[in-house]
N, CA and C atoms as a LAMMPS dump frame, in Angstrom:
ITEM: TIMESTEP
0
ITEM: NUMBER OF ATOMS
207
ITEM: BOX BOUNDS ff ff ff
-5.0000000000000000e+02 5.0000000000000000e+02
-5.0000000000000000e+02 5.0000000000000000e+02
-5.0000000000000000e+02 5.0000000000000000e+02
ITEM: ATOMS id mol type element x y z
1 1 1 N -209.35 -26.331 66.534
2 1 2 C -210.502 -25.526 66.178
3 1 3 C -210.76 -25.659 64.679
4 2 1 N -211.748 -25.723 64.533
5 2 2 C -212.113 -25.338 62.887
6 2 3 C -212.808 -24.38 62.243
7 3 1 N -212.432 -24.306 60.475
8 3 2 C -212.198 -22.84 60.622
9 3 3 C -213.653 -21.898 60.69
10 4 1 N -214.773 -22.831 60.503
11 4 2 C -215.455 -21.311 61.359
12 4 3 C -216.033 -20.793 62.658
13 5 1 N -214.921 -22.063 63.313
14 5 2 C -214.857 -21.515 65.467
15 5 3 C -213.761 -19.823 65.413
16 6 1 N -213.015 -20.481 64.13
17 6 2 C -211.685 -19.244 64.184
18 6 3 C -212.291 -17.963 63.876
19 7 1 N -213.304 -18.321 62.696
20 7 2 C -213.721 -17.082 62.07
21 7 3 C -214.128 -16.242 63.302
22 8 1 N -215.474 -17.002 64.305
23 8 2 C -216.051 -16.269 65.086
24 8 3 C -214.843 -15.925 66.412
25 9 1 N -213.908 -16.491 66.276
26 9 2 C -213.131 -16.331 67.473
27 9 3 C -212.929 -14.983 67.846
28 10 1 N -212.107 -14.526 66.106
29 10 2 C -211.665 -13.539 65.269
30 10 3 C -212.221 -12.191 65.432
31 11 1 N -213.548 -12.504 64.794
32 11 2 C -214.532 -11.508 64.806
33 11 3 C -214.618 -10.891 65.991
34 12 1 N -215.319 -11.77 67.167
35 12 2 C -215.25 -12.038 68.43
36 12 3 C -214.146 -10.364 68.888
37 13 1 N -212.509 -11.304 68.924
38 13 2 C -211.936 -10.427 69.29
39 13 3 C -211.72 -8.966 68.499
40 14 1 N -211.646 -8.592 67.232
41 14 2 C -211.764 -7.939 66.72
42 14 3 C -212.908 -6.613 66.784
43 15 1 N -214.033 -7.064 67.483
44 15 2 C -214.93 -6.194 67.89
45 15 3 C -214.716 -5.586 69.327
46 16 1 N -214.202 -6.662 70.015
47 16 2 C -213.429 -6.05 71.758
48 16 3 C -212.456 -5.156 71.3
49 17 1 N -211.775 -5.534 70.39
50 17 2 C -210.505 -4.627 70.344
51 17 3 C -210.804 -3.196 69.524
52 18 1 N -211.471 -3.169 68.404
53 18 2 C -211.865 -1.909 68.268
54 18 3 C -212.792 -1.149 69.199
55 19 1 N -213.839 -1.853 69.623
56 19 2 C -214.477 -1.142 70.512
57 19 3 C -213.614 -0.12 72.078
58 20 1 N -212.639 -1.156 72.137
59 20 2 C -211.304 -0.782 73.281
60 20 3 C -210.932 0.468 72.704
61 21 1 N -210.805 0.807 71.16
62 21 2 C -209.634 1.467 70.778
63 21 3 C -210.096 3.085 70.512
64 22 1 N -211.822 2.828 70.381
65 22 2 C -212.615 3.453 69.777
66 22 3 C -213.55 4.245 70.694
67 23 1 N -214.093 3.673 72.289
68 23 2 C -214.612 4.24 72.803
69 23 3 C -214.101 5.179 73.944
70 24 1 N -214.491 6.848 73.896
71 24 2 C -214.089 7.26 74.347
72 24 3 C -213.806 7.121 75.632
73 25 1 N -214.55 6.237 76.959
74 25 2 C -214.369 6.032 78.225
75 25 3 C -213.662 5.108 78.504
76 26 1 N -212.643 4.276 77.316
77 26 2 C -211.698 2.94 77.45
78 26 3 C -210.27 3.464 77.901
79 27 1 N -209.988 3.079 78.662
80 27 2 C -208.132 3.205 78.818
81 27 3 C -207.329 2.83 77.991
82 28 1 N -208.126 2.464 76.769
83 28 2 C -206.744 1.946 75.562
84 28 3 C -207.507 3.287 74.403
85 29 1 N -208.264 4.125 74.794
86 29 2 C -208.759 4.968 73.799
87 29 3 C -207.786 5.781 72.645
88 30 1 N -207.795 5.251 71.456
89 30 2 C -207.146 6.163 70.388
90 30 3 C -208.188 7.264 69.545
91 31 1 N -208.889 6.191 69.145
92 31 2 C -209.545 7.843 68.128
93 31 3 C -211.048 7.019 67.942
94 32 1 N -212.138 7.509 67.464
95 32 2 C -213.467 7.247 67.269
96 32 3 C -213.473 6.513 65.961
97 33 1 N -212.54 6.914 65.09
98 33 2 C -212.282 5.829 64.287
99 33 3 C -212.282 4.711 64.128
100 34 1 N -211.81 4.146 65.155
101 34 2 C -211.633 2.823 65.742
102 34 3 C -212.637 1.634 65.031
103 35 1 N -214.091 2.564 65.522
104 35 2 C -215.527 1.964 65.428
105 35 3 C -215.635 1.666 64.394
106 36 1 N -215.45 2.419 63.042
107 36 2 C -215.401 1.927 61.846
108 36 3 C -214.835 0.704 61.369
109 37 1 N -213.944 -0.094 62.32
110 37 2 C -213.873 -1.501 61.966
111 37 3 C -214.876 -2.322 62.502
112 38 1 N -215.446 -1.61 63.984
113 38 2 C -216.469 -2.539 64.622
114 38 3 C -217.497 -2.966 63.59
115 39 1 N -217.512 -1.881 62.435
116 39 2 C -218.727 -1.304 61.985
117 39 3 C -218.35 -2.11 60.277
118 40 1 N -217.496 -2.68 60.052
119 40 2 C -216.685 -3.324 59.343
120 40 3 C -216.818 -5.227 59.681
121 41 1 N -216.108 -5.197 60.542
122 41 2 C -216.845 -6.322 60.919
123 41 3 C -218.08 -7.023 61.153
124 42 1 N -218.837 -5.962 61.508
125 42 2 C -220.424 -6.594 61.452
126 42 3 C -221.054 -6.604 60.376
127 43 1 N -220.465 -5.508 59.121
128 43 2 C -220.995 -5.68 57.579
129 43 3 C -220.498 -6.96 57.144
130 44 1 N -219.52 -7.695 57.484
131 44 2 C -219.037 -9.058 56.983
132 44 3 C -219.573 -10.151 57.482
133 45 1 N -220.067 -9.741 58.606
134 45 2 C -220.972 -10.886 59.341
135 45 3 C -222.204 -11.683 58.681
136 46 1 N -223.156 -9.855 58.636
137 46 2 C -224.032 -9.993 58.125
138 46 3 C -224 -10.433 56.376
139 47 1 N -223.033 -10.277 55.694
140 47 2 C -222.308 -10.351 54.297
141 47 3 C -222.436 -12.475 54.073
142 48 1 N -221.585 -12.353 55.392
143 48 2 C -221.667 -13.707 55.358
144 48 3 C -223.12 -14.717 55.387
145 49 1 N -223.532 -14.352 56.354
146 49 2 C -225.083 -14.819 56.816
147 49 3 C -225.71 -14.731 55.742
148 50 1 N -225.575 -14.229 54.954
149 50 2 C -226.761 -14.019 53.877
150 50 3 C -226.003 -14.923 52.384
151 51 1 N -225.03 -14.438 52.283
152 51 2 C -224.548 -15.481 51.03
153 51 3 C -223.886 -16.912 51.098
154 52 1 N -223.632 -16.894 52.501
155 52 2 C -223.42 -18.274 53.29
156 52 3 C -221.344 -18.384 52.275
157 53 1 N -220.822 -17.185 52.399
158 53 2 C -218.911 -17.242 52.181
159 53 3 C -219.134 -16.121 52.737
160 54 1 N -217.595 -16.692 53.192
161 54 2 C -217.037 -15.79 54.26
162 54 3 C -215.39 -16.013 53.659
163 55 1 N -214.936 -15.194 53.302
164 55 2 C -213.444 -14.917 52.772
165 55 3 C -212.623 -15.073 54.05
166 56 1 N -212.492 -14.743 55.186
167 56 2 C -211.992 -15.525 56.128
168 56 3 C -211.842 -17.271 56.482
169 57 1 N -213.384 -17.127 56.352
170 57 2 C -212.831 -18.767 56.591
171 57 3 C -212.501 -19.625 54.953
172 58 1 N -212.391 -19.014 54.255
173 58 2 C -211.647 -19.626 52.718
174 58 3 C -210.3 -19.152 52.828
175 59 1 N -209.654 -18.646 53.644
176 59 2 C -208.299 -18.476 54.074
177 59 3 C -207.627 -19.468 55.161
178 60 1 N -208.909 -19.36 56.11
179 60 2 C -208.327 -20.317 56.831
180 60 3 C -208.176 -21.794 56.3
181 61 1 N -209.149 -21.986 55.036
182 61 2 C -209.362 -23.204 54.865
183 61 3 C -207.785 -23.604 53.661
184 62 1 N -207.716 -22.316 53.265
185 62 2 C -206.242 -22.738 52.365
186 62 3 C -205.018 -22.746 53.307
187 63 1 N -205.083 -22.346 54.664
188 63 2 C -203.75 -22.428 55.52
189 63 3 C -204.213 -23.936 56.106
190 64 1 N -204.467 -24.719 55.718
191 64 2 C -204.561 -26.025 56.184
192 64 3 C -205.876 -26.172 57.586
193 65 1 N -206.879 -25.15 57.525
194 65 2 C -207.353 -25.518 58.866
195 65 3 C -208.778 -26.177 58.713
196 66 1 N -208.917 -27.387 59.068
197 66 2 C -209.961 -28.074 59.066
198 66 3 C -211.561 -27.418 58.903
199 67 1 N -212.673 -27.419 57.978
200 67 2 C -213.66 -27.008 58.097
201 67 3 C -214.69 -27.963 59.041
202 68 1 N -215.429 -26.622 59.345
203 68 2 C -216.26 -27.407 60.117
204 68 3 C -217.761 -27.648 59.691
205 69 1 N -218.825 -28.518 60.682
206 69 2 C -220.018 -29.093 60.219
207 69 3 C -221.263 -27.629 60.23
């Protein structure tokens, strides 16, 4: 994979998993809190989209992982 399939992989799961953690009708429900990363993650999205860096994938790119086109 390269690194910004990972980024979105990431994101990807990161929004299932807070949303899991966060909504009250989930069987993995902890606290409403949760959402505030959902809500975290999509400010970085959009962060990204617009200034075209993404601090994720400049991490991935220093752990050796191939960029992509």
């Amino acid at each position: 994979m390269t690194s910004w399939q990972l980024v979105r992989f990431f994101a990807g799961a990161f929004v299932l998993l807070s949303l899991a953690l966060g909504v009250p009708g989930s069987p993995l429900f902890v606290s409403q809190w949760w959402l505030a990363f959902t809500a975290f993650v999509g400010i970085n999205l959009l962060q990204s989209a617009l200034t075209r860096w993404c601090m994720m994938e400049s991490l991935w790119r220093k752990l050796g992982i191939r960029p992509g086109c």
